[in-house]
C-alpha positions as a LaTeX table, in Angstrom:
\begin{tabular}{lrrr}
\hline
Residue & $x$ (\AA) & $y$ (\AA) & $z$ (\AA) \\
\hline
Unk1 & $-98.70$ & 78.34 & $-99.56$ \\
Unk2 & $-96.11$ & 77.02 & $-101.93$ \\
Unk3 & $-94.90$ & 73.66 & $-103.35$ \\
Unk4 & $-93.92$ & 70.57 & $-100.85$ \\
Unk5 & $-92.55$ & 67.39 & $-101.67$ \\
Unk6 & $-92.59$ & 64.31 & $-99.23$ \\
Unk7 & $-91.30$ & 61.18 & $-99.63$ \\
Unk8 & $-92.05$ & 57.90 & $-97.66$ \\
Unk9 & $-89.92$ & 54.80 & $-97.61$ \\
Unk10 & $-91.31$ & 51.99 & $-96.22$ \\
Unk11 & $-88.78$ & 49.32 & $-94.79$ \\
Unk12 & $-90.77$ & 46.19 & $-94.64$ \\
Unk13 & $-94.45$ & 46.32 & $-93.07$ \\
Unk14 & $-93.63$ & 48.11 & $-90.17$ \\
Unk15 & $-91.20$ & 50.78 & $-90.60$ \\
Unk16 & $-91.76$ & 53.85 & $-92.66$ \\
Unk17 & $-89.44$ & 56.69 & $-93.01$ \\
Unk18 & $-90.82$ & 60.12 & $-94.00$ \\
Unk19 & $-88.13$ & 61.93 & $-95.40$ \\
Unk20 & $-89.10$ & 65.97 & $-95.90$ \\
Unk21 & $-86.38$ & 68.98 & $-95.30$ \\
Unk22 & $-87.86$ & 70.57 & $-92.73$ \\
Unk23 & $-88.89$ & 67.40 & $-89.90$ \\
Unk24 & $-87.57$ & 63.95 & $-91.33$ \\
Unk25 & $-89.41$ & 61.18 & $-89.09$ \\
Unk26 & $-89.24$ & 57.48 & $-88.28$ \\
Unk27 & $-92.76$ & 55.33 & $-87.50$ \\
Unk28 & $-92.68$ & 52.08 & $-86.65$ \\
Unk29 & $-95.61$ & 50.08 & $-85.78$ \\
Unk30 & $-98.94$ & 48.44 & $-87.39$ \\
Unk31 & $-102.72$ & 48.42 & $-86.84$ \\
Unk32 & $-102.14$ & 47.85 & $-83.05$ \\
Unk33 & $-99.88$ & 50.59 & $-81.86$ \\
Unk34 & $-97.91$ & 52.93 & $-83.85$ \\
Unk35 & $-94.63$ & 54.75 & $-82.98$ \\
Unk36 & $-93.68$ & 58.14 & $-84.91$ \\
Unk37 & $-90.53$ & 59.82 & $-83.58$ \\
Unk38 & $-89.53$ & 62.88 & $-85.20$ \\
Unk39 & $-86.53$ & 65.89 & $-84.45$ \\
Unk40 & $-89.54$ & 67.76 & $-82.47$ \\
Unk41 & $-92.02$ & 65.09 & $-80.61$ \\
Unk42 & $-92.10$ & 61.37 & $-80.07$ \\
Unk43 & $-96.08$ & 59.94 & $-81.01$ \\
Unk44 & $-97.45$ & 57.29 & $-79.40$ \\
Unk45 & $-100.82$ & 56.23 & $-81.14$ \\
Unk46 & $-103.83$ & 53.36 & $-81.51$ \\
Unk47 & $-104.30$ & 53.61 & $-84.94$ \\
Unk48 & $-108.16$ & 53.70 & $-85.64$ \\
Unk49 & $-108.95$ & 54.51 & $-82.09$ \\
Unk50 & $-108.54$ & 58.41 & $-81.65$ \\
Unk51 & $-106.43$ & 58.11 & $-78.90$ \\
Unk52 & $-102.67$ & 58.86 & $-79.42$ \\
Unk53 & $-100.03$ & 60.78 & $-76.91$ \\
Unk54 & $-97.41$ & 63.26 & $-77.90$ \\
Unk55 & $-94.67$ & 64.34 & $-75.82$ \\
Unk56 & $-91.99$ & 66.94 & $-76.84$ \\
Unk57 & $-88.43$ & 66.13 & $-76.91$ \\
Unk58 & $-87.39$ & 70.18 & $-76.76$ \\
Unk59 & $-89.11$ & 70.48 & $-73.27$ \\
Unk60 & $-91.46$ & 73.56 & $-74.74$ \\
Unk61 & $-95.00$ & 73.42 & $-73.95$ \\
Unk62 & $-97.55$ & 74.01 & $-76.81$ \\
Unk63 & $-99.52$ & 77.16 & $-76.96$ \\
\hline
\end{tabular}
């Protein structure tokens, strides 16, 4: 446990950086589909739905 501090930018309604030190990330998208693509996994998500994807851009598989 210790401190964290995040910060989100938004860009208009649609784009939203999250900018953190240890995985920085990019979303684009609304209340349709949203996009998050990060240094470790692109997401692929309906928001309000449940039902999202994730795929790994380092080619490890989760444990």
């Amino acid at each position: 446990m210790g401190l964290h501090i995040r910060k989100d930018i938004k860009l208009g309604k649609l784009v939203k950086i999250n900018a953190n030190k240890k995985n920085p990330s990019l979303t684009i998208g609304g209340k349709k589909l949203k996009l998050t693509v990060s240094s470790k996994k692109v997401t692929a998500s309906l928001p309000g739905t449940g039902i999202s994807y994730d795929a790994r851009l380092d080619g490890k598989k989760k444990k």
